[in-house]
C-alpha positions as CSV (number, residue, x, y, z in Angstrom):
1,X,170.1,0.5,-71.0
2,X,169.8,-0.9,-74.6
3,X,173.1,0.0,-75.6
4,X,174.6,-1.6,-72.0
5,X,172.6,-5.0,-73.2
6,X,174.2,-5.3,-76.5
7,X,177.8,-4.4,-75.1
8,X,177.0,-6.9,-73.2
9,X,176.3,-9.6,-75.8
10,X,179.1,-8.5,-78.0
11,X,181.4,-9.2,-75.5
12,X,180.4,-12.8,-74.3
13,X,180.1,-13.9,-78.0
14,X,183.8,-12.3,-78.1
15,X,185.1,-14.7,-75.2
16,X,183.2,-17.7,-77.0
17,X,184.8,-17.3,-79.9
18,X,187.8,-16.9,-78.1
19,X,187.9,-19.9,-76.3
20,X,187.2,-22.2,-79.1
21,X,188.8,-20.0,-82.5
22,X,187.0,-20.9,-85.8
23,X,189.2,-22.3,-88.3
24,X,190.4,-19.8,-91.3
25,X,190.1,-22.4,-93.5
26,X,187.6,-25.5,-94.4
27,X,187.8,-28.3,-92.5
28,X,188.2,-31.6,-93.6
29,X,185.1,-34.0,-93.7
30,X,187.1,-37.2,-93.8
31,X,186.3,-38.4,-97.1
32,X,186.6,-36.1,-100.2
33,X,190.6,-36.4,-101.3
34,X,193.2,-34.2,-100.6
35,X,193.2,-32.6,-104.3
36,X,189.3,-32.3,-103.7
37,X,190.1,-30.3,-100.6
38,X,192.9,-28.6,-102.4
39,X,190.6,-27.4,-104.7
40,X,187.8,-26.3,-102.3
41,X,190.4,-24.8,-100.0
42,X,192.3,-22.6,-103.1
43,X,195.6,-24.6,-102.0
44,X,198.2,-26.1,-103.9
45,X,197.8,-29.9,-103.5
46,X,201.7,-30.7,-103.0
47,X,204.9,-28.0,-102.9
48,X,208.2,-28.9,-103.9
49,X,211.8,-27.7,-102.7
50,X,214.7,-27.7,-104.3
51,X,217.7,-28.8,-102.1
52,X,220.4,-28.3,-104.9
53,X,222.4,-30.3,-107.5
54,X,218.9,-31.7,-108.8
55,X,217.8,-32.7,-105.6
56,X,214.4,-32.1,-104.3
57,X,212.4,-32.7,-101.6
58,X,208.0,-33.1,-102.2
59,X,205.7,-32.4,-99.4
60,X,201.8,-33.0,-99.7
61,X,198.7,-30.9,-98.3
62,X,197.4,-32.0,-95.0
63,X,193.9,-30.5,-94.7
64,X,193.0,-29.5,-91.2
65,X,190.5,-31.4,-89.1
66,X,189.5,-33.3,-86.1
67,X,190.0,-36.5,-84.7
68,X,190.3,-39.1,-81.9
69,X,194.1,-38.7,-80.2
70,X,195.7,-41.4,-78.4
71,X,194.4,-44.8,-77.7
72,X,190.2,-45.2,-77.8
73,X,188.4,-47.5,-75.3
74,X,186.7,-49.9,-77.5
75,X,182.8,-49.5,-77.8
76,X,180.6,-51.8,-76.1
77,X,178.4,-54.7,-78.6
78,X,175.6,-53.1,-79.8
79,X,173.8,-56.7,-79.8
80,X,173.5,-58.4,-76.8
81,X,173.0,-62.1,-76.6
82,X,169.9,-62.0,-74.3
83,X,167.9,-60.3,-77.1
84,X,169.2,-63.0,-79.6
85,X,167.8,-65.4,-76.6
86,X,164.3,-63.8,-76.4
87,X,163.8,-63.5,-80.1
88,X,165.0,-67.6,-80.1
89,X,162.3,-68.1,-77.5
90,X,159.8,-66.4,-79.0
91,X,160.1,-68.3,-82.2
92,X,160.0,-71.6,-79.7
93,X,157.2,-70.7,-78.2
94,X,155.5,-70.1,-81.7
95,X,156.6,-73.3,-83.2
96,X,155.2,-75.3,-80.0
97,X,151.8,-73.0,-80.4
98,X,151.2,-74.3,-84.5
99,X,152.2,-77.9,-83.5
100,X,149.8,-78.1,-80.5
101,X,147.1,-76.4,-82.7
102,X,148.3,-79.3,-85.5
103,X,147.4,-82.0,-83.0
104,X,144.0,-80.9,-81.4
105,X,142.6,-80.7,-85.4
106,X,143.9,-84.4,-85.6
107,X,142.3,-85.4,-82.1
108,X,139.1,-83.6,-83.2
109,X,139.1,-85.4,-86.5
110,X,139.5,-82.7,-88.7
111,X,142.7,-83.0,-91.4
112,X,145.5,-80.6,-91.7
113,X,145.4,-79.3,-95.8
114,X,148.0,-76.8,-96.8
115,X,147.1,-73.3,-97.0
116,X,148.5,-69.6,-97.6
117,X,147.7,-68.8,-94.0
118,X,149.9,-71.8,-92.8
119,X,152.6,-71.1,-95.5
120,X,152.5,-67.0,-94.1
121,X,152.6,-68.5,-90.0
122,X,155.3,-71.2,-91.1
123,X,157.5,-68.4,-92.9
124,X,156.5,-65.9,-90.0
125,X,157.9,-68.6,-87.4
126,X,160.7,-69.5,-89.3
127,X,161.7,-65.7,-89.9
128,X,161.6,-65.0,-86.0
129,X,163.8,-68.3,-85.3
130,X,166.6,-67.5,-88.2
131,X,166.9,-64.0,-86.9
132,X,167.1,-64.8,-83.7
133,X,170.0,-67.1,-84.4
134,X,171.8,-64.5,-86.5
135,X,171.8,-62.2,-83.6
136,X,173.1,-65.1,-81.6
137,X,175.8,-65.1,-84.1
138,X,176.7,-62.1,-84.5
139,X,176.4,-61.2,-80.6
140,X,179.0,-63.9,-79.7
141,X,181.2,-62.7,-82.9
142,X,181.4,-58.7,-81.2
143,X,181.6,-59.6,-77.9
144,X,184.7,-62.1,-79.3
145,X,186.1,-59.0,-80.8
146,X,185.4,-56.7,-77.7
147,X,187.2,-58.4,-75.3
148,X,190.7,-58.9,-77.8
149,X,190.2,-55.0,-77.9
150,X,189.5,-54.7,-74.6
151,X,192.4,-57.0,-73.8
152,X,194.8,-54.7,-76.3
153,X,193.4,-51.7,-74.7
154,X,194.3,-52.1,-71.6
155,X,197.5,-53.4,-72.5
156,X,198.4,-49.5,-74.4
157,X,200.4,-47.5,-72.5
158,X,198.9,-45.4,-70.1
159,X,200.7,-42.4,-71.9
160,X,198.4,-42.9,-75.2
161,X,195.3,-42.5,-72.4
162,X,192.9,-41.1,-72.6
163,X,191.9,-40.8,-76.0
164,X,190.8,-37.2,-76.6
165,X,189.3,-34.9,-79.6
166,X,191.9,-32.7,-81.4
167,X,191.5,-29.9,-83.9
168,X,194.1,-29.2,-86.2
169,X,192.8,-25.8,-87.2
170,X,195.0,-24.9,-90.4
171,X,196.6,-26.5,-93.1
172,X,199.8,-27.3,-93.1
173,X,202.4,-29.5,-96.1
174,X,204.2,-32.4,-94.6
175,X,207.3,-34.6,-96.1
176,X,205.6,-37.1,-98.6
177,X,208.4,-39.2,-97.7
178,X,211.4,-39.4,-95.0
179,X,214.3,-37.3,-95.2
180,X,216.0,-39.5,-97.4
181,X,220.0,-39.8,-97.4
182,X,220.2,-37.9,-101.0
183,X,218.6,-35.1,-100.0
184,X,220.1,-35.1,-96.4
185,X,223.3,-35.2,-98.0
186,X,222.2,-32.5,-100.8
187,X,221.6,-30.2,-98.1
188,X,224.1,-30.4,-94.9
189,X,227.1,-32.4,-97.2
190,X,227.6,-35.6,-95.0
191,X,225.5,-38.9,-94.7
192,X,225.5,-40.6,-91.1
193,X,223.8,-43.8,-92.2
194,X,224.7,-47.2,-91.2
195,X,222.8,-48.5,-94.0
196,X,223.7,-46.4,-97.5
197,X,221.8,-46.1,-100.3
198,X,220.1,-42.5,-102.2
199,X,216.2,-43.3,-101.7
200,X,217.0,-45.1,-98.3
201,X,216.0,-43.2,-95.5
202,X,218.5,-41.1,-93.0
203,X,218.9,-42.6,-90.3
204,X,221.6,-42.3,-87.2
205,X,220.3,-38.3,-87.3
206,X,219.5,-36.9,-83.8
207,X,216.9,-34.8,-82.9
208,X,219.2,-31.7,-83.2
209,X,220.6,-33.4,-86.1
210,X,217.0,-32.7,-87.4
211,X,216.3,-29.7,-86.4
212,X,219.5,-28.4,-88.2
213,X,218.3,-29.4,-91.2
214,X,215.1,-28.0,-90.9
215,X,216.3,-24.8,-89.9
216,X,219.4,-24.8,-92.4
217,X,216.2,-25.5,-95.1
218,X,214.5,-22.8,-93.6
219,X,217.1,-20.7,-94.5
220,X,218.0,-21.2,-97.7
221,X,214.2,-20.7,-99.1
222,X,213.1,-18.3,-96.1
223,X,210.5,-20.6,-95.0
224,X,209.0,-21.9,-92.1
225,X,210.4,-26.1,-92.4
226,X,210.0,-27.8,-88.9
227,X,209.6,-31.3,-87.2
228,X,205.7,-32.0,-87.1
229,X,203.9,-31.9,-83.9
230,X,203.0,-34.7,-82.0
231,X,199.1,-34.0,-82.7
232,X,200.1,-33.0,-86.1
233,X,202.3,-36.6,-86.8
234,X,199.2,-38.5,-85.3
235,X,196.4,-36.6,-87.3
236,X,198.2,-36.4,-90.4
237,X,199.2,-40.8,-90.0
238,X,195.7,-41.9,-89.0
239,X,194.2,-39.5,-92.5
240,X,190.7,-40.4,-91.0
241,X,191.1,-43.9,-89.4
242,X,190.5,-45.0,-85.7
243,X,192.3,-48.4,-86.4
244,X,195.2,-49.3,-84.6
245,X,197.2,-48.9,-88.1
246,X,196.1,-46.7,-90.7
247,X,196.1,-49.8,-92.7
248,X,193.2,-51.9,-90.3
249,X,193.2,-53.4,-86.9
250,X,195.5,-56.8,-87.6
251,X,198.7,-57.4,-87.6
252,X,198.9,-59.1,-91.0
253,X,197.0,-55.3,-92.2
254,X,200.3,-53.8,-91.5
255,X,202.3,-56.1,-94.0
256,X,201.0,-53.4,-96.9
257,X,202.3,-50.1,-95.4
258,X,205.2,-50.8,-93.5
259,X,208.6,-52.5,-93.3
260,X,208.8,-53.7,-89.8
261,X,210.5,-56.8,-87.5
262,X,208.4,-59.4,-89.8
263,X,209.3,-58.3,-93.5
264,X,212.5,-56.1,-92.7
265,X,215.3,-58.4,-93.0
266,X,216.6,-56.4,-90.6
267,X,217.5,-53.7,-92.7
268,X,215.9,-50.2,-94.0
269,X,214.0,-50.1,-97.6
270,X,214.3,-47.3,-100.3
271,X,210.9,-44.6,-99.0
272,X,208.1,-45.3,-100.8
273,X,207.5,-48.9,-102.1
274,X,204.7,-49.4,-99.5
275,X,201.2,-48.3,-99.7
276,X,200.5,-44.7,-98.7
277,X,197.7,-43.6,-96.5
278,X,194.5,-41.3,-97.5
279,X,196.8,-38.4,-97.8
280,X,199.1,-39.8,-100.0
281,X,201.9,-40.0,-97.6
282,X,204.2,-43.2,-97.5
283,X,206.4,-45.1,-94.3
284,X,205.0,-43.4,-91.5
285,X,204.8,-46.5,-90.0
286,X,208.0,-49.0,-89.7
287,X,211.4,-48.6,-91.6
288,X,212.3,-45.7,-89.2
289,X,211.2,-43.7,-86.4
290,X,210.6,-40.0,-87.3
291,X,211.6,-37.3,-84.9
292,X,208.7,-34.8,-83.5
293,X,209.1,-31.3,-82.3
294,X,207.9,-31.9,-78.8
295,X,209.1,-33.2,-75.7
296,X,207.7,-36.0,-74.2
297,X,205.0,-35.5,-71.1
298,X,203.2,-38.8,-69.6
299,X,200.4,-36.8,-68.6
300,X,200.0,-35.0,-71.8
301,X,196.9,-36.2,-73.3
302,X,195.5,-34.8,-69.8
303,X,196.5,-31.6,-69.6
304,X,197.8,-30.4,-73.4
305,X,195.1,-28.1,-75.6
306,X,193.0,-29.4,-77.9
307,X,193.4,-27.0,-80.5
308,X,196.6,-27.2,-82.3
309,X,198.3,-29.0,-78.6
310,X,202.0,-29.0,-78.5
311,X,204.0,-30.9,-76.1
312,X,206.1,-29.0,-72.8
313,X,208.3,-25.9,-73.3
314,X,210.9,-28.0,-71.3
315,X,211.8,-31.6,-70.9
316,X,214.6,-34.3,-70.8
317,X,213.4,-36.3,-74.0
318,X,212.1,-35.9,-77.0
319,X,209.0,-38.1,-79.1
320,X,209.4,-40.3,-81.8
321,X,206.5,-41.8,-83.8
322,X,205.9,-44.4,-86.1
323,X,208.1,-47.4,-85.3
324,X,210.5,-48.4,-87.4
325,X,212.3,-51.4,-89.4
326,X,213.6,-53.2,-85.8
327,X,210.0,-53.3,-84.3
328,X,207.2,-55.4,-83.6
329,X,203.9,-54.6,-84.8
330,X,203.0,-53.4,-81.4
331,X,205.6,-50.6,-81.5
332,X,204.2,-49.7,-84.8
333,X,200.5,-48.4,-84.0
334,X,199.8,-44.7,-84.9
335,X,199.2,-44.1,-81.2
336,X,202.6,-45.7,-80.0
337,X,204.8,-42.8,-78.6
338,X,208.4,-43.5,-78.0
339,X,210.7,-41.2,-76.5
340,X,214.8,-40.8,-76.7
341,X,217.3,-38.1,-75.4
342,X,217.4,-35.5,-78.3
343,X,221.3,-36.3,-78.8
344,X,221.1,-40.0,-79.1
345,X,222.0,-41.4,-83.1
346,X,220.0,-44.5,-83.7
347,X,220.3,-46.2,-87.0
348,X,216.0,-47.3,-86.6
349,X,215.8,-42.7,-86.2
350,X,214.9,-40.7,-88.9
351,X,212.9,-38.0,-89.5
352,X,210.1,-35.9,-91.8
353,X,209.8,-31.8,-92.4
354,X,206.3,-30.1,-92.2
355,X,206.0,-26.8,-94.0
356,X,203.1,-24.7,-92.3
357,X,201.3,-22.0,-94.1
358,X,202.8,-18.6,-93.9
């Protein structure tokens, strides 16, 4: 019987584990830096490939880890204005209490004199009053702010909905910059950009265009390259943040990361003269779109895994992240998800290579 009780355990902490694997590696606790990690995690903190005639293309470490996916209702104000009103009133009340005691000592004859115990219930009233009237503040100031968030919430597309938790379980490298035309051309010996230039990025590639490359790259150093995931795009863009950009929640925040409809000239820039995110990667918003593996679902966020999710086996069109150097900032949030046939060349389409671990 004791024997039949511990098969028994074994075997339901075997389906727990399961349903929910543990991660071979350390996860990422969203603050120590990718070489910290790299360190911790006995990895190599960047890899390198050589694509021939001195051409070479740098990927960095993305550490595993979870966060939010999609689009995130807003939280609520944590301070409401009644409370700022009570505290307000109380102070009132106070204040009305030591001037009515102030005028029955004059009625009675007896003088007011200045004392610690009035400077302690002056400073005690006046302490109740000025907090009350920060709250006020501050109450008015995050319910201001809710309801612009609310308002841009409910405004997202319902394909970014809901926001869920994802776990990227394992490390994987990912293209420090996009495919740029040198190295595009290095590798597959033609250059279908409208807009030419060595550090500028591909662009006019299709999604099979992409693919080739990865898989021609693949070949010629017997490794694994591919088109990031959706969840892996989104995870490895947002490096920790919740914010509608990687960069902060306003508009003007994406002026430091991105080349977009605002600060484009209608044009692409050379990869990497913006600011890169926590994980040290560059443009992954604005300048040009960037190709993912999957194919696009509406309902995805509702249905896909949330342990390493990838999109459909099947579909008509393909996702593109990121935004590029045509779009507003709207178009441009890490959540955005666009979608394209996979044969269409677009000179805003590029794309970026992930390397996973063997």
């Amino acid at each position: 019987m004791r024997i039949l009780f511990l098969g028994v355990l074994v075997c339901a902490a075997y389906c727990c584990n399961a349903a929910e694997p543990s991660p071979s590696y350390p996860l990422w606790d969203g603050r120590e830096s990718v070489a910290a990690y790299a360190q911790r995690a006995h990895l190599d903190s960047t890899k390198t490939i050589d694509l021939g005639g001195g051409v070479t293309l740098e990927l960095v470490l993305i550490p595993p880890g979870k966060f939010i996916m999609g689009t995130p209702e807003p939280e609520k104000p944590t301070i409401t204005v009644f409370s700022a009103q009570v505290l307000i009133g109380i102070g009132a009340a106070l204040s009305l209490a030591l001037l009515a005691y102030l005028l029955l000592r004059k009625r009675t004859g007896r003088w007011f004199s200045f004392s610690l115990r009035w400077l302690m219930a002056l400073s005690f009233v006046c302490s109740i009053m000025v907090w009350g009237g920060t709250r006020w503040y501050l109450a008015l100031a995050q319910i201001q702010d809710y309801e612009a968030a609310m308002a841009r919430y409910n405004a997202a597309q319902a394909n970014e909905k809901p926001a869920h938790p994802v776990l990227i379980s394992r490390p994987f490298y990912m293209g420090k910059y996009t495919v740029t035309q040198e190295q595009y051309q290095a590798l597959m010996g033609t250059n279908p950009s409208g807009f030419k230039g060595a550090n500028l990025p591909v662009e006019q590639v299709s999604w099979k265009d992409a693919t080739a490359f990865c898989q021609k790259l693949s070949e010629k150093h017997t490794a694994q390259v591919q088109l990031p995931t959706e969840a892996q795009w989104e995870y490895a863009c947002r490096a920790g943040t919740r914010t509608r950009f990687y960069s902060g929640n306003l508009e003007t925040d994406l002026d430091a990361v991105a080349w977009y409809a605002a600060n484009s000239k209608n044009m692409t820039h050379p990869v990497g003269q913006k600011k890169a995110n926590a994980f040290g990667l560059y443009d992954m918003l604005g300048n040009v779109w960037q190709w993912s593996a999957d194919y696009f679902d509406e309902e995805y966020y509702s249905v896909a895994s949330k342990v390493d999710p990838a999109g459909p086996k099947e579909g008509a069109y393909r996702v593109l992240r990121g935004g590029s150097w045509y779009d507003l900032p709207w178009n441009c949030r890490s959540a955005y998800r666009n979608l394209s046939s996979p044969v269409n060349r677009l000179s805003v389409n590029g794309f970026r290579v992930v390397l996973p671990l063997d």
